[in-house]
Residue, then its C-alpha position, 0 to 999 in steps of 0.5 A: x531509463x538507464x540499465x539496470x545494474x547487476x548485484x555487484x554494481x549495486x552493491x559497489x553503489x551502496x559501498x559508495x553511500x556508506x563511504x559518503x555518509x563518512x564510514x569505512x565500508x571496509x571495516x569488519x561491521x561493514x563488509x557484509x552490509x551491501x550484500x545485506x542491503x541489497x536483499x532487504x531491498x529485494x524484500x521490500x519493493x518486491x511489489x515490482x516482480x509482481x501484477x497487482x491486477x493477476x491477484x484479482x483475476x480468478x473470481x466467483x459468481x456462484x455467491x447466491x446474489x451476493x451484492x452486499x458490503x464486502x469488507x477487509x479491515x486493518x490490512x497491515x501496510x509496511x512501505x517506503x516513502x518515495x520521497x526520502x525512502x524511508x517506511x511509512x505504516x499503518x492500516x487499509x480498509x478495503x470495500x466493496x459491493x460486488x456486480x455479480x462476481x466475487x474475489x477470495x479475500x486474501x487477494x484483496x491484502x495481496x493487492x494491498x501488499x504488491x502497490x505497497x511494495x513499491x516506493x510511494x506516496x500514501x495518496x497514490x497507493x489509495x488510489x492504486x488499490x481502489x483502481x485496480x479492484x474497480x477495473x478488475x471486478x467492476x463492482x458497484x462501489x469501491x471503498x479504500x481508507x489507509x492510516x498511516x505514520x510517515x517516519x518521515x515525519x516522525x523522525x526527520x523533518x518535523x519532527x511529529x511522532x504520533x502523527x497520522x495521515x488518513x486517505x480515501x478513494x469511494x467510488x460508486x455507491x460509496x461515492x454517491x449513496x450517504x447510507x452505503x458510505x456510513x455504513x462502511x465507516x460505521x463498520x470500521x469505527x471512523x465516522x466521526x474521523x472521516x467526512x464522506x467525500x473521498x479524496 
C-alpha cells in the first residue's frame, strides 16, 4: 500500500486529471475545482473514518421477549462504483429477528451509510451489511435486499436507464423458513420480485 498523500499532493493529482481529460486546470472556472474535489471526496467515502461495527455495539435486552421481525425499509443508499467511480443509488431493506437483544434503529441506516461510503460493488455491500448485523447481535436471521440504478450503467457502457439491480443476503430463519421469508417480502411489496433464496 503506498503512502497517503497529503491535501496538496492530491489536489496537484486532480489538476493533473483535469489536464489529462484535455482542460486548463488554470483557468479561472477551474483553479478552485481540486480543492473542491477533494471535499466532495471526503464526503463521499467517509465510510472509511468509520466502524461499521461501533454503530451496532450498545444494545438492548429489556424488550419483553421481543423476537419477532424487525424491519427497516427504503433506507436510501448513495454510493460510488469501484469499478468506474461513478454513484450507484436506490434502496436497502434491512431484517432481522432478534436472540434476545435489540438495536436502536437508526444505527442499522448508519450501518447501511458507512459500507456505502466506500468505493464498492452492490453485491459486496449486501453482504457487508448483513455480516456486520449477524456478527454483531446474532440474531436468529438477517435479511438484507438493495435496488439499486448503477449510472454506470445508465449513462456509459450500455447504455440502460431505468434499469435496476436487486441483491440479497437471508441468513438464518430467513434462509431457512418459507413462512419468515415471505413475510418479510410481503412487508416490503417484493414477493413477486424476489425468489427466496439469497444471493
Amino acid at each position: 500500500m503506498t503512502d497517503k498523500l497529503n491535501d496538496q499532493e492530491a489536489e496537484e493529482c486532480v489538476r493533473k486529471l483535469l489536464a489529462y481529460l484535455g482542460d486548463d486546470p488554470e483557468r479561472e472556472g477551474l483553479q478552485d475545482t481540486p480543492r473542491r474535489v477533494l471535499g466532495a471526496m471526503k464526503e463521499h467515502f467517509r465510510g472509511y473514518e468509520e466502524d461499521p461495527v461501533g454503530h451496532l455495539s450498545r444494545t438492548f435486552s429489556e424488550v419483553e421477549g421481543y423476537d419477532e421481525l424487525v424491519l427497516i425499509s427504503d433506507i436510501e443508499i448513495y454510493s460510488h462504483c469501484e469499478h468506474h467511480v461513478v454513484p450507484f443509488v436506490g434502496k436497502a431493506h434491512v431484517a432481522y429477528i432478534p436472540d434476545g437483544k435489540v438495536v436502536g434503529l437508526s444505527k442499522i441506516a448508519r450501518v447501511v451509510d458507512t459500507f456505502a461510503k466506500r468505493l464498492q460493488v452492490q453485491e459486496k455491500l449486501t453482504a457487508q451489511i448483513a455480516n456486520a448485523i449477524n456478527e454483531t447481535l446474532s440474531p436468529q436471521g438477517t435479511a438484507v435486499i438493495l435496488q439499486c440504478q448503477h449510472f454506470c450503467m445508465c449513462y456509459r457502457g450500455v447504455r440502460k436507464p431505468g434499469s435496476w439491480t436487486t441483491t440479497s443476503r437471508l441468513t438464518g430463519c430467513f434462509l431457512k423458513d418459507e413462512a419468515a421469508r415471505m413475510e418479510l417480502l410481503t412487508l416490503i411489496g417484493m414477493k413477486r420480485s424476489i425468489g427466496g433464496a439469497g444471493s
